[in-house]
LOMAR-172092 format. One record per residue (C-alpha): residue in one letter; x, y, z; residue number from 1. Coordinates in steps of 0.2 Angstrom, whole numbers, plus 5000, padded with zeros to 4 digits. Layout:
residues N
{A,{X,Y,Z},NUM} ...
***
This chain:
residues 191
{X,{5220,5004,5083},1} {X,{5206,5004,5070},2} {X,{5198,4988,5062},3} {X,{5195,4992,5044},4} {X,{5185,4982,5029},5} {X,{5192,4990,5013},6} {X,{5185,4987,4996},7} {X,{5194,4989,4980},8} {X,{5191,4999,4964},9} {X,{5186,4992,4947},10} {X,{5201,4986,4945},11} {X,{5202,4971,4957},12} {X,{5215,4967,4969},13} {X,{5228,4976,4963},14} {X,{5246,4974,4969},15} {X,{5246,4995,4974},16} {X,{5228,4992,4980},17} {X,{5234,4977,4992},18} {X,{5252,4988,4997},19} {X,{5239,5001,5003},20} {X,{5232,4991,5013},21} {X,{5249,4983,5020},22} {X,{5252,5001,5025},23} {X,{5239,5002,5034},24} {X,{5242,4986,5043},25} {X,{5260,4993,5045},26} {X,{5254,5006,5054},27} {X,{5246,4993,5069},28} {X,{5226,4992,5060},29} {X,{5219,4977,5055},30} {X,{5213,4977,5039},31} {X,{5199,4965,5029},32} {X,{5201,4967,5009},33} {X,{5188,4955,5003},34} {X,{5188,4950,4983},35} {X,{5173,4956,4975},36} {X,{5180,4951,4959},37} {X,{5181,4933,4965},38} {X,{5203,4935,4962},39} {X,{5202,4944,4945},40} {X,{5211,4958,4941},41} {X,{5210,4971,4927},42} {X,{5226,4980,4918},43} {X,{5211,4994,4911},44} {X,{5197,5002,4920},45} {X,{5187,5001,4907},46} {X,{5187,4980,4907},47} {X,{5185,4983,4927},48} {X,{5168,4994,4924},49} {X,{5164,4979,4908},50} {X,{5165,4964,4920},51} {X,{5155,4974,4934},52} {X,{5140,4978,4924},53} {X,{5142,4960,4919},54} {X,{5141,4955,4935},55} {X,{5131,4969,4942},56} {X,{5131,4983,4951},57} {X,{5116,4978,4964},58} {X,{5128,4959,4965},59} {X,{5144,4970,4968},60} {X,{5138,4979,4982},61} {X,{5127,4965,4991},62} {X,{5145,4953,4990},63} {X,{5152,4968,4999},64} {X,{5137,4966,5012},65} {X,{5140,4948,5015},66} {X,{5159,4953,5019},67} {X,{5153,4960,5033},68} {X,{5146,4945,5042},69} {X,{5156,4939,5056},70} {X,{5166,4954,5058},71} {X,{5164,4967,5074},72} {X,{5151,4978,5070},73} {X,{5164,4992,5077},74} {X,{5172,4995,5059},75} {X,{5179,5009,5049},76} {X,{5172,5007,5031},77} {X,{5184,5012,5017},78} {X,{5183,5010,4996},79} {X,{5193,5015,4980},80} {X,{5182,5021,4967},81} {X,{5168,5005,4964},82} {X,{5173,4998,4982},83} {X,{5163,5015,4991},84} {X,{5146,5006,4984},85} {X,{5145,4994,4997},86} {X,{5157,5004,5011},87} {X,{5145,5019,5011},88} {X,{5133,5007,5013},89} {X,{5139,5000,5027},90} {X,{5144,5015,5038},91} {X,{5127,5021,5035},92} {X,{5116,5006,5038},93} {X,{5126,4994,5048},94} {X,{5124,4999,5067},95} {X,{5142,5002,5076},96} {X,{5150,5011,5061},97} {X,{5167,5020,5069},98} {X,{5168,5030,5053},99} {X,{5169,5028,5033},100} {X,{5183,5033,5020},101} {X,{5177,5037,5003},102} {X,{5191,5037,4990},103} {X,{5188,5044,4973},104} {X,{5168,5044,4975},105} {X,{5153,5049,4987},106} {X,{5136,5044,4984},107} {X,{5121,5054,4989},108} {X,{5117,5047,5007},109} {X,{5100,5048,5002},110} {X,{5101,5031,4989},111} {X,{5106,5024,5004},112} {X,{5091,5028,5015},113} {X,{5100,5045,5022},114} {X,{5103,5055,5030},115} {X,{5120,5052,5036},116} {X,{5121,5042,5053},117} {X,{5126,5053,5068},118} {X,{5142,5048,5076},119} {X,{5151,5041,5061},120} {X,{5163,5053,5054},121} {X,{5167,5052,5037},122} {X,{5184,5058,5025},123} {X,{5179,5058,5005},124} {X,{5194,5062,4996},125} {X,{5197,5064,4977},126} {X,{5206,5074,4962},127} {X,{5196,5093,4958},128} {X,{5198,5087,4939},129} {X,{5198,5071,4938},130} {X,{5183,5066,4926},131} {X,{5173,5051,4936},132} {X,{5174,5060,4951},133} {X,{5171,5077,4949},134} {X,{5162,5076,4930},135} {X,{5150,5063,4936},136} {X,{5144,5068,4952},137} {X,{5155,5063,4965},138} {X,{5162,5079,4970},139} {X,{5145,5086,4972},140} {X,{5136,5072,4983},141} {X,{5151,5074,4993},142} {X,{5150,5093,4995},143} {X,{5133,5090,4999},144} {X,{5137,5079,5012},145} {X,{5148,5090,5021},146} {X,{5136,5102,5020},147} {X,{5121,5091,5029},148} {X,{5134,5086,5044},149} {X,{5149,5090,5057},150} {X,{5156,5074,5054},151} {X,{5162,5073,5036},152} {X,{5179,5081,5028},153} {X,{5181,5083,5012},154} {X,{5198,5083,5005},155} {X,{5200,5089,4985},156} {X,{5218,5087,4978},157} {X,{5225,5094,4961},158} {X,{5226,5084,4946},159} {X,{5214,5073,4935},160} {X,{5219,5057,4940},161} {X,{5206,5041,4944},162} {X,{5215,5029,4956},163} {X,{5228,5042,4959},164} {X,{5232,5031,4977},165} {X,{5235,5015,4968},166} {X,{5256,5014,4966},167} {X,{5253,5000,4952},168} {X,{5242,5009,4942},169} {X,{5249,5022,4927},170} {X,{5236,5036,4936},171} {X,{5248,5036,4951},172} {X,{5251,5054,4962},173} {X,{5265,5051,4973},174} {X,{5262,5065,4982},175} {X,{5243,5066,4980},176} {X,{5245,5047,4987},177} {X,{5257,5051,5003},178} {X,{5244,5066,5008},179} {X,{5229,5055,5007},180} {X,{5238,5041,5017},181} {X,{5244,5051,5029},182} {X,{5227,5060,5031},183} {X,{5218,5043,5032},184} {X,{5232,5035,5045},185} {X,{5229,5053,5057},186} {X,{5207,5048,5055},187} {X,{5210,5029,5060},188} {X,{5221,5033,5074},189} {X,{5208,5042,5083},190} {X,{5194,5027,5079},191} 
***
């Protein structure tokens, strides 16, 4: 079984982002969730993205950094949204990476001293229409990245949904949601 450190999205904590994570634990993985947001939680996406350039972006993904100290090194890094700052920087940079789940955006791998590391396989996954990840760049870097490695999988659903996996949140896909689980469970059980 896997040993996961998943980060949220801008909204915080949320009670689907947490159930995702007890799925994952429900399926035998053990799985961190640290706070970024220091326990606060947003009902809008837009308040989320407010309070993080408030506290900043470069202060977000650091606190994602630290809440890697004192775990393994031997770690499958996952984030919603926001929460792939500090994941992507961690499968890329922390030696000992056992793969990386990018949910609903993908950085160039080059802001984070790129290319890609050899032996970490990587899953990106988001909506074709979906206006943050496919109208800002997302969908690109990740194209790009599966074009630059045999490692990564890029998985584009239908729809224009941002947080599409998260059950307490109005953008819920129930089926977009069961496919991208069910992809994510068959990745973590080979890790």
């Amino acid at each position: 079984m896997a040993e996961v450190l998943l980060f949220h999205h801008a909204q915080g904590q949320t009670p689907g982002f947490l159930a995702f994570a007890d799925e994952l634990r429900a399926a035998g993985h053990t799985v961190h969730t640290p706070d970024l947001f220091d326990g606060r939680c947003f009902h809008d996406l837009t308040e989320g993205v407010a309070y993080a350039r408030k506290v900043g972006f470069d202060e977000l993904l650091e606190r994602g950094v630290r809440a890697a100290d004192g775990l393994p090194h031997e770690l499958v890094y996952a984030g919603f949204s926001l929460g792939v700052l500090p994941a992507q920087k961690l499968a890329q940079t922390r030696p000992g990476a056992r793969g990386a789940l990018l949910i609903e955006s993908c950085i160039p791998p080059s802001e984070f001293g790129g290319p890609w590391p050899a032996g970490v396989p990587v899953q990106v996954h988001g909506m074709d229409a979906d206006p943050i990840f496919s109208g800002e760049g997302d969908l690109t870097a990740a194209r790009e990245l599966v074009e630059s490695t045999g490692q990564a999988e890029l998985f584009v659903y239908p729809g224009d949904r941002h947080l599409f996996v998260d059950a307490s949140l109005p953008s819920y896909d129930k089926d977009a949601a069961e496919l991208l689980t069910w992809r994510v469970l068959d990745f973590l059980s080979t890790r």
